[in-house]
C-alpha positions as CSV (number, residue, x, y, z in Angstrom):
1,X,2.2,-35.0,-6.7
2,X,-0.9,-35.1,-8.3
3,X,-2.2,-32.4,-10.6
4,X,-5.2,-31.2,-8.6
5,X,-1.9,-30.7,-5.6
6,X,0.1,-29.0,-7.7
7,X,-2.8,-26.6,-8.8
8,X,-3.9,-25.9,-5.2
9,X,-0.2,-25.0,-4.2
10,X,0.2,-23.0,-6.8
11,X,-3.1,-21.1,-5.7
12,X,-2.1,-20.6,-2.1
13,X,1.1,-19.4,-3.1
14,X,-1.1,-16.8,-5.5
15,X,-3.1,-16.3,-2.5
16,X,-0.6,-15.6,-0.1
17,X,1.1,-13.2,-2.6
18,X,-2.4,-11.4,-3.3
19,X,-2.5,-10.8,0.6
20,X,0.6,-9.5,1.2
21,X,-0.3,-6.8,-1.2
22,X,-3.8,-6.6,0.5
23,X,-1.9,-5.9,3.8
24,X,0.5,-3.4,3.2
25,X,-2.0,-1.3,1.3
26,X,-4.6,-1.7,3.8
27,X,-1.9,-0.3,6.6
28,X,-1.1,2.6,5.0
29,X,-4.2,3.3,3.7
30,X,-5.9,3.5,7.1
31,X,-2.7,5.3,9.1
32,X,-3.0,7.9,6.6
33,X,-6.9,8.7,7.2
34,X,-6.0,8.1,10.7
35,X,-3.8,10.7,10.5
36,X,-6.2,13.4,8.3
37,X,-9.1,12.5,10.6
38,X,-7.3,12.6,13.6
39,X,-6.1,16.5,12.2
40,X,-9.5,17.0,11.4
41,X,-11.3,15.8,14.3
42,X,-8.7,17.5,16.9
43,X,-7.1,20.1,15.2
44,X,-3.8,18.6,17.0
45,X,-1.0,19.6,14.8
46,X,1.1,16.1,15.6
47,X,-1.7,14.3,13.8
48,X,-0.4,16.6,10.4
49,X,2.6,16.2,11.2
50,X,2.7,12.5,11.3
51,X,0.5,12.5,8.5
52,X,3.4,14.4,6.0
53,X,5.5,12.0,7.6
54,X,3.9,8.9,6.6
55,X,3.8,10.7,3.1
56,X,7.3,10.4,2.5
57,X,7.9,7.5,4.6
58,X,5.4,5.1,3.8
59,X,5.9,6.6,-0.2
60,X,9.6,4.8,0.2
61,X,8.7,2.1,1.8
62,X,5.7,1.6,-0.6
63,X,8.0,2.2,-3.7
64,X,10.6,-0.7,-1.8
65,X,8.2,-2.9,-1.8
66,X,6.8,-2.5,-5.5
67,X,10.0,-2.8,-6.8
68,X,10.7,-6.0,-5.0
69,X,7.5,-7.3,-6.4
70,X,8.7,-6.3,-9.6
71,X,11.7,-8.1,-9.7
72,X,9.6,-11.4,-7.9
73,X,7.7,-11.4,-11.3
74,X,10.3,-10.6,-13.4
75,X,11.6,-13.9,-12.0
76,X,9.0,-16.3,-11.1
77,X,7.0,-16.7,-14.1
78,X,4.7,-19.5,-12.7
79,X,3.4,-16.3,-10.3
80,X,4.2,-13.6,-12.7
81,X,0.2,-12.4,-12.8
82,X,-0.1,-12.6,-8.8
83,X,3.3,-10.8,-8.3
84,X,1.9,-8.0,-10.9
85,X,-1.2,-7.7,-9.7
86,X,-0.4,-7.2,-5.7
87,X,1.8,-4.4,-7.2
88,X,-0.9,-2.9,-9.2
89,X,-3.0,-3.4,-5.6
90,X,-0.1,-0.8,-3.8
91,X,-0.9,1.9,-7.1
92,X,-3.8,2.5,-5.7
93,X,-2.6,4.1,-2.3
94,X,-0.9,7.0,-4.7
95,X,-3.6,8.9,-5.7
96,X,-5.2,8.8,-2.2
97,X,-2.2,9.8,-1.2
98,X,-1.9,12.6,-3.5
99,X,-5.7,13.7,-2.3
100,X,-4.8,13.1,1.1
101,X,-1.8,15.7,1.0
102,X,-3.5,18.6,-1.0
103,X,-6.5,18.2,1.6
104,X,-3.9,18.0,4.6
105,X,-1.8,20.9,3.4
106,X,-5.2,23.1,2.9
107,X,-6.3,22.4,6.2
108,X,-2.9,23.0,8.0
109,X,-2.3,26.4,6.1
110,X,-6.2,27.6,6.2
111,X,-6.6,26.7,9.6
C-alpha cells in the first residue's frame, strides 16, 4: 500500500471511532431531555420515572463503554488520540446528567 492509503485508512478508522463516541452520547443525551421535557411538558410521572432510570442505567452503560475505550487505547497506540478523545466525548453527558437529575428531583418533589 501506498502512503497516502495507509493515511486515509488510518483516518477512517479515527473517523469511525470519533462517531461511535458521537452516537452513544448523542442517544443518551437526547433520551434524557426527552425524558425531563416529556415530565415537564405532561406532568406524567412515567416520564420521571424513566428519566431516574436512564440515570442509573445509561450511567453503567456509559461507564462500560468508557472503560472499553480505555483499554482500546491503552492497546492500540496507532488510535490512541481517537480512542481518548471519543471517551472524553461521553464526559460530557455527566454533568448534564448531574443538572438533569437535581432539576428532575426538584420538579418531582415541588410539584
Amino acid at each position: 500500500m501506498k502512503d497516502s492509503e495507509i493515511i486515509n485508512q488510518k483516518t477512517k478508522e479515527d473517523q469511525n471511532i470519533l462517531n461511535f463516541g458521537k452516537i452513544i452520547f448523542v442517544i443518551f443525551f437526547l433520551a434524557g431531555n426527552s425524558c425531563l421535557f416529556g415530565y415537564i411538558f405532561t406532568k406524567e410521572f412515567w416520564f420521571a420515572d424513566l428519566g431516574f432510570m436512564l440515570i442509573t442505567y445509561g450511567s453503567l452503560f456509559n461507564l462500560v463503554i468508557m472503560l472499553i475505550l480505555l483499554i482500546c487505547a491503552a492497546a492500540n497506540k496507532s488510535n490512541r488520540k481517537a480512542y481518548l478523545h471519543s471517551a472524553a466525548i461521553l464526559l460530557i453527558n455527566i454533568p448534564i446528567a448531574i443538572l438533569y437529575a437535581i432539576i428532575g428531583f426538584n420538579l418531582v418533589i415541588f410539584n
